[in-house]
C-alpha positions as CSV (number, residue, x, y, z in Angstrom):
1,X,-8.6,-5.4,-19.6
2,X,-9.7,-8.2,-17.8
3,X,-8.9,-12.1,-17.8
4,X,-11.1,-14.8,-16.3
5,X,-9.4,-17.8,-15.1
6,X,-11.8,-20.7,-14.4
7,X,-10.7,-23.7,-13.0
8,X,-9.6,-26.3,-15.4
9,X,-11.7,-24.3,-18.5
10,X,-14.8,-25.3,-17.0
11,X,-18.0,-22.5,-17.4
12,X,-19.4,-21.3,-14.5
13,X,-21.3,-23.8,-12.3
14,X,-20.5,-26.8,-15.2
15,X,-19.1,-29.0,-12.6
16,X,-19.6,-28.0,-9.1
17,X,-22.1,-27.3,-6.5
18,X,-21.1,-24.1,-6.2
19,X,-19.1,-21.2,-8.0
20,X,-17.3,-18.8,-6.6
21,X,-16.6,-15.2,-8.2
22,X,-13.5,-13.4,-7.1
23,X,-12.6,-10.0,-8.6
24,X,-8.9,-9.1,-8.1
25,X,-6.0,-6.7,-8.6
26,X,-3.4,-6.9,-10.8
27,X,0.2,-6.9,-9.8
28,X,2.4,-7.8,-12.6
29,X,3.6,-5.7,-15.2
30,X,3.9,-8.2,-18.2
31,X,2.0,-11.3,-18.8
32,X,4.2,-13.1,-17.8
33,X,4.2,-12.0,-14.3
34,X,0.3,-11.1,-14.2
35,X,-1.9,-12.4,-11.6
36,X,-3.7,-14.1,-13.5
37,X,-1.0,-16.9,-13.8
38,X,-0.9,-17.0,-9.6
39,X,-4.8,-17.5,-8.8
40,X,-4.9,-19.7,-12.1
41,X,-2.4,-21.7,-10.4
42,X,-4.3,-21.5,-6.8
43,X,-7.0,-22.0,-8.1
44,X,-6.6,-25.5,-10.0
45,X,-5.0,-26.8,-7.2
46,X,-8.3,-25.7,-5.2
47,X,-10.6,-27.2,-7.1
48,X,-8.7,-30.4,-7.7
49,X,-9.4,-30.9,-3.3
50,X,-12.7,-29.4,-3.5
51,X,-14.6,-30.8,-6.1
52,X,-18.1,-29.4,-5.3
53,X,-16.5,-25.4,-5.4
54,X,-15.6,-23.7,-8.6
55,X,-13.7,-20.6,-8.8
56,X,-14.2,-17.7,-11.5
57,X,-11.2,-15.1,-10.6
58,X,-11.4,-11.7,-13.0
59,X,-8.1,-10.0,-13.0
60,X,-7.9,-6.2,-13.4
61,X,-5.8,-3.9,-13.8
62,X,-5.1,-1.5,-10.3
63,X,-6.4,1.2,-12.2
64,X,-10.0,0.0,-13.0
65,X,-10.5,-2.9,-9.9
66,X,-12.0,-1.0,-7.4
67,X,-14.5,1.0,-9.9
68,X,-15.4,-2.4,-11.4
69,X,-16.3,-3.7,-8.2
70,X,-18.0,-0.5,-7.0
71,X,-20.1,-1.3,-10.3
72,X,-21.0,-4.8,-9.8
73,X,-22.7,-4.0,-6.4
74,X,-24.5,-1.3,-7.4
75,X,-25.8,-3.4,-10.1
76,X,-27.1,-6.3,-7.8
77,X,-24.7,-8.2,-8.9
78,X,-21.9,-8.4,-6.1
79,X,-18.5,-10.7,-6.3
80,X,-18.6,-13.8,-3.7
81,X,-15.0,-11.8,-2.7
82,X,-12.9,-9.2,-4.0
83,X,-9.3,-8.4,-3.2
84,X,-8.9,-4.4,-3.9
85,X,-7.9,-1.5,-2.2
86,X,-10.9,-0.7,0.0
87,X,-13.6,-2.0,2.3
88,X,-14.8,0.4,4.8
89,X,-17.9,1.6,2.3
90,X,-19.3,-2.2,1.8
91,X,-19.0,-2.8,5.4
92,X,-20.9,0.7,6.3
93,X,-23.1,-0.7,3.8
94,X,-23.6,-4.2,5.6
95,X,-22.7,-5.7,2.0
96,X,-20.0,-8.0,3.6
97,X,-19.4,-10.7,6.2
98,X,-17.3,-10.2,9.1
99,X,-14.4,-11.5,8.6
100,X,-15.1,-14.6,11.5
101,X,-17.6,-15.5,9.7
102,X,-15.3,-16.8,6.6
103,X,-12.3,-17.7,8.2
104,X,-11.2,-19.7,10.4
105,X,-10.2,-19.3,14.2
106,X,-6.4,-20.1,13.1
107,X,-6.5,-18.3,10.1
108,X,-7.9,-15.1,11.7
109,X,-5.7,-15.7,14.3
110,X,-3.0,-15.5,12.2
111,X,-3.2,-12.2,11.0
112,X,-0.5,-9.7,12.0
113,X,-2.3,-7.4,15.0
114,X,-2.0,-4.2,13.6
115,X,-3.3,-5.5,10.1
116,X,-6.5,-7.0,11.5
117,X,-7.2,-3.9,13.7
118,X,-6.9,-2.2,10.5
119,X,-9.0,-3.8,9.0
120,X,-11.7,-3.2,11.5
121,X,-14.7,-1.0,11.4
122,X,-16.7,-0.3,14.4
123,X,-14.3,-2.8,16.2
124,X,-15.7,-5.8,14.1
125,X,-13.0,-6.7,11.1
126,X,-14.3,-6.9,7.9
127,X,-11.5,-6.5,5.9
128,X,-8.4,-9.1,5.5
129,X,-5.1,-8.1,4.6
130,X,-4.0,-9.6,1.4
131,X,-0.9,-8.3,1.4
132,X,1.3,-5.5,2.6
133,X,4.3,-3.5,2.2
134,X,6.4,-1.3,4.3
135,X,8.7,1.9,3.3
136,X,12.2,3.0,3.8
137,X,14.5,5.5,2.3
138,X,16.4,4.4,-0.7
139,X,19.5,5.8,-1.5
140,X,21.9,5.6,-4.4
141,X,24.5,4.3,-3.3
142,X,27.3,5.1,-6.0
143,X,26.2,8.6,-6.0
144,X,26.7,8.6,-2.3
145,X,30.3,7.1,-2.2
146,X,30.7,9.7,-5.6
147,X,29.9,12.5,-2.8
148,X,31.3,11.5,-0.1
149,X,28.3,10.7,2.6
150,X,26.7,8.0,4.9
151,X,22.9,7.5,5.0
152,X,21.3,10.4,6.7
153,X,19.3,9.4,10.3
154,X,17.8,13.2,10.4
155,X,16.2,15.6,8.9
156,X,19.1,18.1,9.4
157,X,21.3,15.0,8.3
158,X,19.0,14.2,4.7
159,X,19.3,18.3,3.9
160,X,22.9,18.5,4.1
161,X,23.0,15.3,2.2
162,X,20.6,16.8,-0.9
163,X,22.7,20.0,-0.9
164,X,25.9,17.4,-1.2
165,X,24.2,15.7,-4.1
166,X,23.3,18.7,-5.8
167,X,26.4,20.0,-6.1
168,X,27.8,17.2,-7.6
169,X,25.5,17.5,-10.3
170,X,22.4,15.0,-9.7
171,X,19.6,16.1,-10.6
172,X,17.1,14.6,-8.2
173,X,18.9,14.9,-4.9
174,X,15.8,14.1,-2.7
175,X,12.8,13.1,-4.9
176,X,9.6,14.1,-3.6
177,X,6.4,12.2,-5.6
178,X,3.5,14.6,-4.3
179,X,1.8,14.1,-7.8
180,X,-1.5,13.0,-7.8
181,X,-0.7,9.2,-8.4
182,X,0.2,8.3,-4.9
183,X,0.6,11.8,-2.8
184,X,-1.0,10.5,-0.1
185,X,1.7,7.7,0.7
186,X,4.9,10.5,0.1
187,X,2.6,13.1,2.3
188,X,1.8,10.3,5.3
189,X,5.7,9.3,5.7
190,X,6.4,12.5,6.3
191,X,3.9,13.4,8.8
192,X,5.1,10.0,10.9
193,X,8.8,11.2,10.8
194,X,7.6,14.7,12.2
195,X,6.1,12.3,14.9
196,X,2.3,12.8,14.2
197,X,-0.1,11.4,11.1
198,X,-3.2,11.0,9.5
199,X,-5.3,10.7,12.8
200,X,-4.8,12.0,16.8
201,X,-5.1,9.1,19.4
202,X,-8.9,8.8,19.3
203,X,-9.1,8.7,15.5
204,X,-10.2,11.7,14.6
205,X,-8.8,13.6,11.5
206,X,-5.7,16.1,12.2
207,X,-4.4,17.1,9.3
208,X,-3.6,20.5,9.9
209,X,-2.3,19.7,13.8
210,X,1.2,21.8,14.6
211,X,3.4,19.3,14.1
212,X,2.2,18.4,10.2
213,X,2.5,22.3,9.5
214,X,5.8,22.4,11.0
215,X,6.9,19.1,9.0
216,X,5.3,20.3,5.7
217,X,6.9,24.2,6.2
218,X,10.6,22.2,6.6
219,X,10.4,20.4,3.5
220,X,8.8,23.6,1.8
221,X,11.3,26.1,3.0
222,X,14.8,23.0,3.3
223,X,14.0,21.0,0.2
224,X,11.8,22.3,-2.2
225,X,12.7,26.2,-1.8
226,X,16.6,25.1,-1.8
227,X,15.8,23.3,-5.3
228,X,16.7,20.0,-3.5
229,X,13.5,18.1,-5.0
230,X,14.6,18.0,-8.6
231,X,13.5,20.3,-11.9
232,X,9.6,18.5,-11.6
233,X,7.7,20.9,-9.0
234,X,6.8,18.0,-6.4
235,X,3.4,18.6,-6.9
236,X,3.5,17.4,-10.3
237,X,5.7,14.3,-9.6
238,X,4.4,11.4,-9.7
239,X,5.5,8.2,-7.6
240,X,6.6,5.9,-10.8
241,X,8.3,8.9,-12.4
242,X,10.5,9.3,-9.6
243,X,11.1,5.6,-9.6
244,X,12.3,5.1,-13.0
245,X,14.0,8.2,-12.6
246,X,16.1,6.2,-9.5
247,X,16.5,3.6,-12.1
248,X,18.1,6.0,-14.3
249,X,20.9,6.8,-11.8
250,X,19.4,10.5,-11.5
251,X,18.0,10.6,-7.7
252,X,19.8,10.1,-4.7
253,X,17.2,9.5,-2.5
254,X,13.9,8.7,-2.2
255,X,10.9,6.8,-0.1
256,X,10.2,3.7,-1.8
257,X,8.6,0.1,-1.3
258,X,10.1,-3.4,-1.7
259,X,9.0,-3.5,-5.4
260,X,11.9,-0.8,-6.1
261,X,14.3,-2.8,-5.7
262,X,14.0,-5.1,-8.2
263,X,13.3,-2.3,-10.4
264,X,16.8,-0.9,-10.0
265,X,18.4,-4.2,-9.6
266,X,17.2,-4.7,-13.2
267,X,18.7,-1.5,-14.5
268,X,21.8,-2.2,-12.4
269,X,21.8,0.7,-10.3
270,X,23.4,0.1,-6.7
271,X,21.2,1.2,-3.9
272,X,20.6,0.8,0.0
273,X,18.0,1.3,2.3
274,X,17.6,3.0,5.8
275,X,14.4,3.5,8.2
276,X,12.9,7.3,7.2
277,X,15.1,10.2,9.0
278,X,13.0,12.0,11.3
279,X,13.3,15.3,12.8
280,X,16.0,15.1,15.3
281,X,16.8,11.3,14.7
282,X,15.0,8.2,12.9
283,X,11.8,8.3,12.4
284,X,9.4,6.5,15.5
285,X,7.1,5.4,12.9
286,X,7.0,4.1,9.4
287,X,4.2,3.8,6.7
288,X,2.9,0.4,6.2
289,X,0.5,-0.7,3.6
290,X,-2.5,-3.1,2.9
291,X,-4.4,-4.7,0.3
292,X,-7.7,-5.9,0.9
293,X,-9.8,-9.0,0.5
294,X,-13.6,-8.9,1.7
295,X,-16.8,-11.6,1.4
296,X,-19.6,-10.0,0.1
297,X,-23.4,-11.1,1.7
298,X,-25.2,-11.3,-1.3
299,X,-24.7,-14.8,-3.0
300,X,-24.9,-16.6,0.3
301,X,-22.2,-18.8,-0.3
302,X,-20.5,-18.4,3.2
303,X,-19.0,-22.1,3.5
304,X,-17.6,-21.8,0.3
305,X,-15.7,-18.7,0.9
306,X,-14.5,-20.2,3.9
307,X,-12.7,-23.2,2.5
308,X,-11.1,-21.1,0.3
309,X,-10.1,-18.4,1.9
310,X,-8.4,-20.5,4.5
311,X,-6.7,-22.2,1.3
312,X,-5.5,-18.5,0.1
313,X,-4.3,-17.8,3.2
314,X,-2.3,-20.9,3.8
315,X,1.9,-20.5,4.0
316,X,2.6,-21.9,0.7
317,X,0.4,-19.3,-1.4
318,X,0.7,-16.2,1.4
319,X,4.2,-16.6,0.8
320,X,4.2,-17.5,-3.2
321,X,2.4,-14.1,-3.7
322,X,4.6,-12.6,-1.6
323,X,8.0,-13.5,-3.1
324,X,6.5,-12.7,-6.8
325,X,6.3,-9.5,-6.3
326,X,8.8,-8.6,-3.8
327,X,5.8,-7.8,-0.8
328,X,5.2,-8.3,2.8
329,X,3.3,-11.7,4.1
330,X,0.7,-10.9,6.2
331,X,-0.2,-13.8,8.4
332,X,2.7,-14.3,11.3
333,X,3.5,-17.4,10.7
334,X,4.1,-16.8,6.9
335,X,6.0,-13.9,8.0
336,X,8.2,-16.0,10.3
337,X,9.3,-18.4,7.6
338,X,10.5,-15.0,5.3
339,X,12.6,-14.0,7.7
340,X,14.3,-17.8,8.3
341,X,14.3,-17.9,4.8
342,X,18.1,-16.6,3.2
343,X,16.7,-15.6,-0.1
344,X,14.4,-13.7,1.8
345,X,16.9,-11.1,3.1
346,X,16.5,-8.0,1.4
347,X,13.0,-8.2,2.2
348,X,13.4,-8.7,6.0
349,X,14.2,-4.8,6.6
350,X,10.9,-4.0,5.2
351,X,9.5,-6.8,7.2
352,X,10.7,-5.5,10.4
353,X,9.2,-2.2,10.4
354,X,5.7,-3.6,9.5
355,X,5.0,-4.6,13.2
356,X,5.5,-1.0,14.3
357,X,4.4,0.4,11.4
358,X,1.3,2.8,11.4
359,X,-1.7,2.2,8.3
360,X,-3.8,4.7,6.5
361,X,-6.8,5.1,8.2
362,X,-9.0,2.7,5.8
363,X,-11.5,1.8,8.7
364,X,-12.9,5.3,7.9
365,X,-15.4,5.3,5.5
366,X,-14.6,8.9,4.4
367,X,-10.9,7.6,3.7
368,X,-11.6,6.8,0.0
369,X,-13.1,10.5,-0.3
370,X,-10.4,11.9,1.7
371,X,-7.6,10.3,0.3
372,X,-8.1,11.7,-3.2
373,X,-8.4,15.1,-1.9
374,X,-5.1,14.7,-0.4
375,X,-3.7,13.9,-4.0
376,X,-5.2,16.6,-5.5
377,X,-4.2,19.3,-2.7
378,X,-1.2,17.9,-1.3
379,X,1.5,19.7,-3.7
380,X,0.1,22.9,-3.0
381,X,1.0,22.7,0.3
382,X,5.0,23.1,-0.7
383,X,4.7,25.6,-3.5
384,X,3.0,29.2,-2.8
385,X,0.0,28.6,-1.3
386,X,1.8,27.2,1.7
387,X,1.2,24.4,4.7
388,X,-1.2,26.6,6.7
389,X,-3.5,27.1,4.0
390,X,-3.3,23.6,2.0
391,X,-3.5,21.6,5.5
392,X,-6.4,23.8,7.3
393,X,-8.4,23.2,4.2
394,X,-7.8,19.7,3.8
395,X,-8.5,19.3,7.6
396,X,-11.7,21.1,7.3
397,X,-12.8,18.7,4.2
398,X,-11.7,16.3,6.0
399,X,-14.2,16.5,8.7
400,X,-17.1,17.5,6.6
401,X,-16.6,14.3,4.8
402,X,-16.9,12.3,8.0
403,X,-19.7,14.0,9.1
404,X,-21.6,13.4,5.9
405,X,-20.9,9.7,6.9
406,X,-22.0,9.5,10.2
């Protein structure tokens, strides 16, 4: 369901030069905490010191956005911008402006590095961060004291802890979301803590490299084979199950993003958080996360996205956004004002691992295509079809679907 805010109540075009169309995600789960209330409240304030722009923002829901866009171009009728999940296909497409062209030098300057490169296809950025998010290891932390341990560093260190956990009864002691909902977050942290990924140093897919089959045959034949992963095979677990099932009290550890915590603050569950174990010791790499804004060509309106763009991306509202929904700034300077900020802190350890922190590969255009294999497939990979098989084929989709593209 979607909800348009225009400025002030006005109809398209009723009262200035020119209007702009923005199609966004949703981030709240109420109306009370909807987006629609934050770029309502951007957006008057916008038009109040920019008299000849309008701004028509339709809100979404995360699970329809990026199909409604999607629809809207192929329909001739593209958004001025829209903030979603992707961009690589539009820019392929030469459907949106680079992202100089709509910002300014200090507001693209701005940017965190590895976001912007991340944002780049072909070397030329297209996409710009919106917002981001990191992930650590949560742990319950009554269930911890309960058992007697610390927060595991290693691999080695996060089994023994499971088994602990298990024997005293819980009933998640590591959960592992490799459900279709988000697999390819759970699947990604993993690979980084066996020290590889996604991609090998020139970019090119490497799914099914030695060290992802060695990291996926621990966790099969540690976790999952030990019954260490819960009574849902992982395969069928899905990412918000195994959060409200930390909210419950019933998991002892799993990966999670800032959101979580307010999610089990609410339910009054005591938790901390640690960087991801990794095999042998912490984990040289975490995930990190972006969400997208892009200019589409096709209304022409290339001023007008830039004065407001550079309004979006200004402390006040980087930050606002932010703080609502307990996520990661994206410009540097916003960023260095969270972390002087006290009732900032228990976002800063999430903050800190986003400059080191490695992306999904969204400059790919076959990511999208990719991605959703990798949801699909993923859970197979720990059940009886095995890492060798699930990986090799995933690998070898992988690379069809990026030669399809080239």
């Amino acid at each position: 369901m979607a909800g348009t805010l225009a400025g002030c109540g006005t109809s398209a075009g009723a009262t200035g030069d020119v209007t702009l169309k923005l199609i966004a995600a949703d981030y709240g789960d109420s109306a009370a905490n909807s987006s629609k209330v934050y770029w309502g409240d951007l957006v008057k304030e916008f038009e109040a010191d920019h008299p000849g722009i309008d701004v028509d923002v339709d809100v979404y829901s995360w699970n329809v956005v990026d199909a409604k866009v999607k629809e809207l171009v192929e329909d001739g009728k593209a958004p001025d911008l829209a903030q979603i999940g992707a961009y690589a296909d539009y820019a392929a497409d030469d459907a949106l402006y680079r992202a100089g062209d709509v910002l300014s030098i200090a507001t693209q300057a701005d940017f965190l590095p590895q976001l912007s490169r991340a944002g780049q296809v072909d070397m030329v950025q297209y996409g710009m961060p919106f917002v981001s998010s990191t992930r650590l290891l949560f742990y319950n932390k009554t269930l911890f004291k309960k058992a007697g341990l610390t927060p595991p560093q290693s691999w080695s260190q996060l089994q023994s802890a499971a088994e602990a956990l298990k024997a005293q009864g819980v009933e998640y002691p590591y959960a592992l979301p490799l459900g279709p909902e988000e697999a390819q977050a759970e699947t990604m942290m993993w690979l980084l803590s066996g020290g590889d990924g996604y991609t090998d140093q020139v970019g090119g897919y490497n799914l099914d490299s030695e060290q992802n089959i060695e990291t996926f045959t621990w966790l099969k034949e540690h976790l999952v084979d030990n019954g260490l992963t819960g009574p849902v095979a992982p395969g069928k677990l899905n990412r918000a199950e195994a959060f409200a099932a930390f909210t419950r009290g019933e998991v002892g550890m799993l990966n999670g993003h800032p959101t979580l915590m307010g999610m089990a603050r609410s339910t009054g569950v005591e938790f901390g958080v640690v960087t991801m174990p990794g095999n042998g010791g912490k984990s040289k790499a975490t995930m990190g996360v972006a969400d997208w804004m892009m200019a589409f060509k096709q209304n022409e309106h290339r001023e007008q996205i830039r004065d407001f763009l550079d309004f979006v991306y200004n402390d006040d509202n980087v930050l606002k956004f932010a703080r609502e929904y307990n996520l990661l700034p994206v410009t540097s300077s916003a960023s260095d004002l969270m972390r002087q900020n006290k009732a900032d802190s228990a976002l800063v350890p999430f903050l800190e691992q986003l400059t080191t922190s490695e992306l999904y590969p969204v400059g790919k255009t076959s990511w999208a295509e990719v991605s959703a294999d990798i949801k699909k497939q993923i859970g197979k990979a720990v059940g009886s079809a095995g890492p060798t098989a699930v990986l090799g084929q995933l690998q070898r989709d992988a690379v069809a679907a990026e030669r399809a593209r080239e």
